[in-house]
C-alpha positions in Angstrom: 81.8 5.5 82.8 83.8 2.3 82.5 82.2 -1.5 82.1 83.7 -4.2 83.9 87.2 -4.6 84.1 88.2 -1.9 81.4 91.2 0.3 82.4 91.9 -1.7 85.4 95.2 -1.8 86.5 96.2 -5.6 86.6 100.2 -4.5 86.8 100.1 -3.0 90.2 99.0 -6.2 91.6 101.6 -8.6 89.5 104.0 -6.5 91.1 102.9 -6.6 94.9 102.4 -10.4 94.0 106.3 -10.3 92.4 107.7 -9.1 95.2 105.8 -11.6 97.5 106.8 -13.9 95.8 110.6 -12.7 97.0 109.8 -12.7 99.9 108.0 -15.6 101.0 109.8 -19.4 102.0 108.5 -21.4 99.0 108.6 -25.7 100.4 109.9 -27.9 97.6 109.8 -24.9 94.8 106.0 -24.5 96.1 103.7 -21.1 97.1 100.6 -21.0 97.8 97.6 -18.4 97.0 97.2 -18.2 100.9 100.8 -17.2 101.5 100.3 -14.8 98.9 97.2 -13.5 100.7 98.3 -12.8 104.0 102.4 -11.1 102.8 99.9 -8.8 100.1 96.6 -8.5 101.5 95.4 -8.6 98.1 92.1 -10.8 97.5 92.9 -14.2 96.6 90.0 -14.0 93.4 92.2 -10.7 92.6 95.3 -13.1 92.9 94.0 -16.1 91.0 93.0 -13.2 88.1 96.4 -12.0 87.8 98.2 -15.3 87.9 95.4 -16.4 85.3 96.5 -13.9 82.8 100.2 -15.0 83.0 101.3 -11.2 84.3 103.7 -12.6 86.9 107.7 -13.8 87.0 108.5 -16.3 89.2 111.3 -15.8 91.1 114.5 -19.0 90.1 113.6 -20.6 93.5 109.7 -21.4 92.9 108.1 -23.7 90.9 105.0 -23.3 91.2 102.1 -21.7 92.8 98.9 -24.2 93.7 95.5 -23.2 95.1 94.3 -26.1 96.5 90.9 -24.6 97.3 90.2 -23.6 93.0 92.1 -26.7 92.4 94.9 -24.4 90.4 98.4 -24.8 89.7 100.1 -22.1 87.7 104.4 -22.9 86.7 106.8 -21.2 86.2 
């Protein structure tokens, strides 16, 4: 039996995020969480985890990706 977050595959979701992230019009270099949401359908706390641990590339064209709601900005 596995505790917590042990063995949990963090990749898969960096690369549904990644190629989001392709996908999605960024304004002025900017994405947000939201956008992110609603192209992946992946939870946003699942989101702000994987951008946490620094397991995405950001594609030449964005910046940056805020959360205004967590109050988080994560750069490229």
């Amino acid at each position: 039996m596995q505790n917590g977050n042990e063995g949990f595959n963090y990749a898969r979701y960096a690369g549904a995020i990644e190629e989001a992230l392709d996908r999605l019009a960024a304004k002025n270099g900017v994405v947000k969480t939201r956008q992110i949401q609603l192209e992946t359908s992946v939870p946003k706390d699942l989101i702000v985890e994987v951008l946490d641990r620094g397991m995405v590339d950001f594609p030449d064209r964005i910046d940056e990706i805020i959360d205004h709601e967590e109050g988080k900005k994560w750069k490229r």
